[in-house]
N, CA, C and O of each residue as an XYZ file, in Angstrom:
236
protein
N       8.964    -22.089    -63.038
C       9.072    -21.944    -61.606
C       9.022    -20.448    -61.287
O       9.878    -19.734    -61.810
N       8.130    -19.918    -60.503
C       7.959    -18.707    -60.240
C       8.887    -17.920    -58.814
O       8.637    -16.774    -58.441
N      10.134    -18.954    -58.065
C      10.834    -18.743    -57.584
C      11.951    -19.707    -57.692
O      11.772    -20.783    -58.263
N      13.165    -19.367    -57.145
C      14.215    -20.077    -57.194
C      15.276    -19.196    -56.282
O      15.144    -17.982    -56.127
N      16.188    -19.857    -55.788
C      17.108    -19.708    -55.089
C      18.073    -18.019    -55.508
O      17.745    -17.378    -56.506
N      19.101    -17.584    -54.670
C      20.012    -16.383    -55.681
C      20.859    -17.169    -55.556
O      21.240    -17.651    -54.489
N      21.397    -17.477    -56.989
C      22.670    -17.739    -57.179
C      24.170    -17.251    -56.943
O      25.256    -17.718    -57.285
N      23.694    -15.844    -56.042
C      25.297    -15.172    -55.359
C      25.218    -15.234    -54.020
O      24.023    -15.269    -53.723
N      26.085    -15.274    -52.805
C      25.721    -15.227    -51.428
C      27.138    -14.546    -50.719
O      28.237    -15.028    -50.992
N      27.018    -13.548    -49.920
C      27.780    -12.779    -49.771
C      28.436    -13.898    -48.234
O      27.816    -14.850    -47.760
N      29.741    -13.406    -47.782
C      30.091    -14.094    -46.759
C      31.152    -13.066    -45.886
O      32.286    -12.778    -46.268
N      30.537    -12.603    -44.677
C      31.366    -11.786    -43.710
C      32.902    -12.242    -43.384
O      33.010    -13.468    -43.401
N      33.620    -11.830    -43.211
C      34.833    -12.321    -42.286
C      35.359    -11.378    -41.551
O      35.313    -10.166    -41.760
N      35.905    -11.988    -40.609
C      36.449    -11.107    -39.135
C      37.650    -11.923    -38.915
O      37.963    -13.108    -38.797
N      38.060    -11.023    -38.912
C      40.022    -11.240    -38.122
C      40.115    -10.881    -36.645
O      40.115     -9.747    -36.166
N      40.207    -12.231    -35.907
C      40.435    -11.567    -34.555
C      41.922    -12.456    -33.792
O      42.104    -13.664    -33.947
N      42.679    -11.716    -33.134
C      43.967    -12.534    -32.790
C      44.444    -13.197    -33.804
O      44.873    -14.330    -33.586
N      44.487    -12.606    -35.269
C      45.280    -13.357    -36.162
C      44.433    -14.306    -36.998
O      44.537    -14.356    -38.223
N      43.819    -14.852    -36.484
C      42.757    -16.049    -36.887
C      41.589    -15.062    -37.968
O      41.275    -13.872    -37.949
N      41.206    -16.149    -38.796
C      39.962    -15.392    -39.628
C      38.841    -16.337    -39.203
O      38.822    -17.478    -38.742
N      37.884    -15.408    -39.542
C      36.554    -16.406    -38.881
C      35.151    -16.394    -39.666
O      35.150    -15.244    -40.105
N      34.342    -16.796    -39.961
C      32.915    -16.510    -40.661
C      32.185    -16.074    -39.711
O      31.937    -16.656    -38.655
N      31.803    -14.987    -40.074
C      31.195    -13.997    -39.074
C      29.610    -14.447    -39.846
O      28.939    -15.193    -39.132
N      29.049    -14.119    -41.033
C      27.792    -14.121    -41.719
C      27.714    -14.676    -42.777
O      28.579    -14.429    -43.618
N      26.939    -15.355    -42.997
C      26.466    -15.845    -44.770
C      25.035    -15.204    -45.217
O      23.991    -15.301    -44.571
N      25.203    -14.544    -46.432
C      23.922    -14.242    -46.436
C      23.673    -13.732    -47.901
O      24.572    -13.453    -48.695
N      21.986    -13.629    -48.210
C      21.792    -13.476    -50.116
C      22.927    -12.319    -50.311
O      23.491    -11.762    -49.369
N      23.134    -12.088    -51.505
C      23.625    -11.233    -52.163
C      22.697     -9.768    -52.329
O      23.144     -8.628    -52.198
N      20.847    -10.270    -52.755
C      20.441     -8.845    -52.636
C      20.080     -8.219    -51.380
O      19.666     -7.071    -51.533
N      20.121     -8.712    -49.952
C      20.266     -8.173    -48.788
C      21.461     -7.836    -47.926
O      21.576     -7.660    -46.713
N      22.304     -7.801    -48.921
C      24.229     -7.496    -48.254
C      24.258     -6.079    -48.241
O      23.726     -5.444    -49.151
N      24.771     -5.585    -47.393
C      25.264     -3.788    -46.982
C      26.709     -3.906    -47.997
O      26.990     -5.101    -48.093
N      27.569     -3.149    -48.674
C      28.534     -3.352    -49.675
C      29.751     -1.871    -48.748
O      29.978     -0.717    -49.111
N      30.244     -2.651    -47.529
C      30.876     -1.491    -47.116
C      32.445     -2.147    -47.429
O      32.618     -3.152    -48.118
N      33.193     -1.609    -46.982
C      34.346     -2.011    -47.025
C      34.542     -2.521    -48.472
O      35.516     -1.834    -48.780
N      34.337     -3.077    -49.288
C      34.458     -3.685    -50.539
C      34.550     -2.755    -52.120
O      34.128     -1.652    -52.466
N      35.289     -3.798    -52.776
C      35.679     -3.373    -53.783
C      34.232     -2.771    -54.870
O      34.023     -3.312    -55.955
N      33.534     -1.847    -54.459
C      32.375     -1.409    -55.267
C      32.250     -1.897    -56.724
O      31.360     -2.613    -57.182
N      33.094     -1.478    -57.233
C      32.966     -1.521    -58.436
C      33.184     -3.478    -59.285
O      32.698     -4.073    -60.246
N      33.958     -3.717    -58.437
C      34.035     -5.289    -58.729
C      32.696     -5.926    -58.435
O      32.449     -6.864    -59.192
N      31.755     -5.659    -57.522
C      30.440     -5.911    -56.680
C      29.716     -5.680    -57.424
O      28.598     -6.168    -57.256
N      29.926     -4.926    -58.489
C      28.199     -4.413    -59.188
C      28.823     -5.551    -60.566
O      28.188     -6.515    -60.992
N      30.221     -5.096    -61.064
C      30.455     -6.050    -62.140
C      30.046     -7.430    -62.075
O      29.168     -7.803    -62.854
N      30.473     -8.111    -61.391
C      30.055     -9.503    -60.855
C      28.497     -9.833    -60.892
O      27.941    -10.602    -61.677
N      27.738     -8.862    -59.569
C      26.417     -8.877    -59.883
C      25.546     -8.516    -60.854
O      24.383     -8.890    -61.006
N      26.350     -7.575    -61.660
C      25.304     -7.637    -63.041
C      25.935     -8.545    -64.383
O      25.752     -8.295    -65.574
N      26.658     -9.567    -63.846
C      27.210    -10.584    -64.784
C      25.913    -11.409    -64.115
O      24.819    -11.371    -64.678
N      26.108    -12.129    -62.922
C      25.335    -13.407    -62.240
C      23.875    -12.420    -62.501
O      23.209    -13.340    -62.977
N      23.121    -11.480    -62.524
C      22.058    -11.314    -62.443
C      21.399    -11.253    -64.298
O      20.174    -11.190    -64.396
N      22.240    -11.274    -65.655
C      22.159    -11.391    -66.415
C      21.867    -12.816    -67.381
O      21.162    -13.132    -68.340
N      23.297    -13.700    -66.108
C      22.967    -15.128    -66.511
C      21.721    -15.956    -66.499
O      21.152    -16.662    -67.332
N      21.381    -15.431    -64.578
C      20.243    -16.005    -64.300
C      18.771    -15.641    -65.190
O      18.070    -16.584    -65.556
N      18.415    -14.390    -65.465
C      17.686    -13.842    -66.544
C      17.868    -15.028    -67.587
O      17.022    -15.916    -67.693
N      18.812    -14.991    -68.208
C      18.726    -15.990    -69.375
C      18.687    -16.942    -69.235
O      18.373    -17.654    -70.189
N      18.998    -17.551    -67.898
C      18.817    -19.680    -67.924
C      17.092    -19.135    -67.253
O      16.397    -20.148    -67.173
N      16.558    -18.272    -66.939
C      14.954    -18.847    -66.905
C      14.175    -18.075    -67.954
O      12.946    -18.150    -67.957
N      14.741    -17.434    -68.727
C      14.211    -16.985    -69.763
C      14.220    -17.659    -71.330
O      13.437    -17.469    -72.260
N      15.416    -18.515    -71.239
C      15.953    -20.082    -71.837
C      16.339    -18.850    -73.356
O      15.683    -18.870    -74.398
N      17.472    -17.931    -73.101
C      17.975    -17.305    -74.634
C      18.862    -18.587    -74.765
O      19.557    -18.757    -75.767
């Protein structure tokens, strides 16, 4: 298969009056990385971007 889905998807949230809310859902390689834990963000994504490599590369 010469495409397939991303297996990570980033998800906004907003706190307003107490309440939390889903502001955005969206791929993982078109997410802005503000506010967030950087370094957890790249770990993660170069775990899930390693896996996927290997389930279509079949190691």
């Amino acid at each position: 298969m010469s495409w397939y889905p991303e297996s990570v998807y980033t998800i906004d949230i907003c706190e307003s009056e107490g309440e939390l809310y889903v502001l955005e859902l969206g791929s993982f390689s078109c997410a802005g990385e503000y506010a967030c834990d950087l370094s957890a963000i790249v770990e993660f994504g170069a775990k899930a971007a390693w896996e996927d490599y290997e389930a279509v590369n079949q190691f």
